[in-house]
N, C-alpha and C positions, 0 to 999 in steps of 0.2 A: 440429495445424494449427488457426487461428483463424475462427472460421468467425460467418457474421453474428448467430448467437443470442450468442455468446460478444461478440462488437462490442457486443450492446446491454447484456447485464450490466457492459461495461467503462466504457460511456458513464454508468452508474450510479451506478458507483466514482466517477468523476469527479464527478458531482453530489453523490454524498456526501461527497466532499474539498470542492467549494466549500461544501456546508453548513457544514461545519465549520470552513472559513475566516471564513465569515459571523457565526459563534459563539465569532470569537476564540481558535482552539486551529490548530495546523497543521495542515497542508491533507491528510487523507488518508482514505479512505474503502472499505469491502469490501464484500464478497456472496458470501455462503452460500448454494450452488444444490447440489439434488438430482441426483440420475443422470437422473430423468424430467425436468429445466428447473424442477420448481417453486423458487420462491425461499424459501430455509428463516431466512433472517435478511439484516440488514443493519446494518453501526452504520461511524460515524467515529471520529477521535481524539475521546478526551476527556484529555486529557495536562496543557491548563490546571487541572485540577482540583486537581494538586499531585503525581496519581500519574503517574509516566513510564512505567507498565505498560499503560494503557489504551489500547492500540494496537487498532485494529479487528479485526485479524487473530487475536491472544492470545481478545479476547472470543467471536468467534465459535467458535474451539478449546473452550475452557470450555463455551460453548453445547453444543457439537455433544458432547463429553464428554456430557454431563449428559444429551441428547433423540436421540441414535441410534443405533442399533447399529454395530458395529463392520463390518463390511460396508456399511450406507448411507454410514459415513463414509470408507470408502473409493472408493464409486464418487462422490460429492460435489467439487464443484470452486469452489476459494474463488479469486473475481477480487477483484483491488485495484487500487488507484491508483498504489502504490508496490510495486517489491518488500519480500517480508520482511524486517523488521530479524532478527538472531539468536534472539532472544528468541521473537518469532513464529515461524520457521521451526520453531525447536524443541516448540514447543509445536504445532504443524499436527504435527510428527513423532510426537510422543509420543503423541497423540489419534486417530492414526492416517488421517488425513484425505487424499483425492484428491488430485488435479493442483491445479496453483495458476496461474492466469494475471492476470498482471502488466501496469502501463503503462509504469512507467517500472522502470528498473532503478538498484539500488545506486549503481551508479559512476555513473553519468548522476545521479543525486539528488547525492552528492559532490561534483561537479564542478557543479552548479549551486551549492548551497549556499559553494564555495569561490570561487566568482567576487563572491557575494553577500556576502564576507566573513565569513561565519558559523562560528563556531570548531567545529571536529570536536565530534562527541558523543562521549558518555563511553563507549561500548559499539563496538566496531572494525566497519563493515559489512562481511556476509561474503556472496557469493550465497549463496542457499538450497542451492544440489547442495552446496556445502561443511559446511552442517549436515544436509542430509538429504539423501543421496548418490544414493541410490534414487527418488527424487518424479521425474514427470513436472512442468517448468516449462516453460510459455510468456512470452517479451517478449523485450524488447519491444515497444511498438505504435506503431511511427511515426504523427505525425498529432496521435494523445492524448495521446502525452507531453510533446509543445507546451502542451498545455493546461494540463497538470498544473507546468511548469515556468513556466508563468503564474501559477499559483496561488499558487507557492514565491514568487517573486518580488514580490509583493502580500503575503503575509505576511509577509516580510522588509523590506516595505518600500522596497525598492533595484529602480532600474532597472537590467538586467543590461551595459548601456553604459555603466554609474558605472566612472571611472578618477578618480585624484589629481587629474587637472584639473575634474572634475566631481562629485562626490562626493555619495549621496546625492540624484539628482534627481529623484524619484519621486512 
């Protein structure tokens, strides 16, 4: 259940997805929280840089690898902006890491990005329970995922009302 500390770590993610729209790279952003609330990290895409690994989600995995035990990183709950692409889920799996709460979800991200004409990514979205079976997942969060599909749509450049007779009016 999403409860209002968890609302403010989420409105976070969100700020860290506009940073990162702000910085020319697509809009998405996480938070790496302890069992006790403290905030153990936080980063955005950095995907403009040439590598398509740099997903917020993967870094903080790496991170929490590297700075905590295997029990801190289990009672640890990574919020994001987006749900996990594969790549991240698997890597939250294998690093052994908490619950994961989300704003917007895969198919909700697909279905925006194909309205915006955006051609599929090279890598198939899968929810996370299908890479890691066992995790506690929350989303997503009505409300913020408006926001976050504001974002999408500002980086893409396209008003989500673009049809053939309008094209592009953003």
């Amino acid at each position: 259940m999403v409860d209002d500390a968890d609302l403010k770590h989420l409105r976070r993610c969100v700020e860290l997805a506009r940073e990162s729209l702000e910085e020319g790279d697509e809009p998405f952003g996480s938070v790496l929280v302890a069992a006790d609330g403290t905030v153990l990290g936080e980063d955005h895409n950095r995907v403009a840089s040439g590598d398509s690994t740099r997903h917020p989600e993967f870094e903080l995995a790496r991170w929490a690898a590297l700075n905590m035990t295997p029990e801190e990183r289990a009672a640890a709950t990574v919020y994001t902006s987006g749900e996990h692409c594969p790549m991240c889920a698997a890597a939250h799996g294998w690093v052994g890491l908490g619950r994961i709460v989300y704003v917007c979800s895969s198919t909700q991200l697909v279905s925006w990005l194909a309205e915006l004409g955006v051609p599929a990514p090279p890598v198939r979205p899968l929810p996370i329970r299908e890479v890691v079976p066992d995790l506690v997942v929350e989303g997503p969060i009505p409300g913020l995922a408006e926001e976050v599909r504001e974002l999408h749509r500002r980086f893409h450049g396209r008003d989500l009302t673009d049809g053939p007779e309008n094209p592009g009016r953003s």
